[in-house]
C-alpha positions in Angstrom: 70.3 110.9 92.3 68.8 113.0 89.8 68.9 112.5 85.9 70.6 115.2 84.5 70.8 116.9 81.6 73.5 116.1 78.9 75.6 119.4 79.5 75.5 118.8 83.0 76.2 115.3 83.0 79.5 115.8 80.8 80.3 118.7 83.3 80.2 116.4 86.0 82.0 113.7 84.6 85.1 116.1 83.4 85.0 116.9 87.2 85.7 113.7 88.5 88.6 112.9 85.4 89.7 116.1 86.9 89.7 114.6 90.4 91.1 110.8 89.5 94.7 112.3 87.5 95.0 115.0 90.6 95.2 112.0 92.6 97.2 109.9 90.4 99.6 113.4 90.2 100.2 113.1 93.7 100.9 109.8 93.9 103.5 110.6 91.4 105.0 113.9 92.5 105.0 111.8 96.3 106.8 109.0 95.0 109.2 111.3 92.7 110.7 112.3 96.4 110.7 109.3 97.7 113.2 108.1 95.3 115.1 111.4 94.6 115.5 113.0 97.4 119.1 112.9 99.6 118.8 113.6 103.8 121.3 114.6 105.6 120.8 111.6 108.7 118.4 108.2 108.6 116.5 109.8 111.0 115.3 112.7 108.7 115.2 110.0 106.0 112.8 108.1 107.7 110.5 111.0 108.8 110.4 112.5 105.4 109.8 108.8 103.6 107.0 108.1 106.2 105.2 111.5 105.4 105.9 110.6 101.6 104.8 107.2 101.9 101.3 108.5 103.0 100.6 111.5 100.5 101.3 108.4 97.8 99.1 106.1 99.8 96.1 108.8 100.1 96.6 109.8 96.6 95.8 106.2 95.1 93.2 105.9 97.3 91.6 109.4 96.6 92.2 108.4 92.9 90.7 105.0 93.3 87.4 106.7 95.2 87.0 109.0 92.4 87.1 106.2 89.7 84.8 104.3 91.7 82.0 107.3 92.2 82.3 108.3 88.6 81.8 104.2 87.1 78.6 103.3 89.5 77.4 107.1 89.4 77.1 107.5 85.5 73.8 105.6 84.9 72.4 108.0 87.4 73.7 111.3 85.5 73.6 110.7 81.7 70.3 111.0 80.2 68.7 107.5 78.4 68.0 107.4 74.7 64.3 106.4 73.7 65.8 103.1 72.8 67.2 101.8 76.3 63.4 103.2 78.0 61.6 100.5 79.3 
């Protein structure tokens, strides 16, 4: 990875925030109709929760994988002060 410059590397970061509460959202919008919403039959009520059950899932872990990518990536982006140079 390439150093990048300090507008850039702020840009970049925003991106991923961005990225990690979109996920989080969707874990939260999923699980909002898991618990709220009213079916007709248990049949439909199991479809729907499975489908539900797996946006929630894939939204953690979408969350998660951003979180990770931003923490271990940041050395790589944000420029180093004289004082850290060695």
């Amino acid at each position: 990875m390439q150093l990048l410059s300090l507008k850039q590397a702020i840009t970049r970061r925003r991106f991923l925030r961005f990225n990690i509460l979109l996920g989080i959202l969707t874990f939260v919008v999923a699980f909002y109709l898991i618990a709220t919403t009213d079916f007709a039959s248990y049949a439909e009520l199991k479809a729907r929760e499975a489908i539900y059950n797996r946006i929630a899932i894939g939204g953690l872990i979408y969350a998660a994988v951003m979180w990770i990518f931003c923490a271990m990536s940041k050395p790589f982006w944000f420029p180093f002060k004289k004082s850290q140079e060695k």
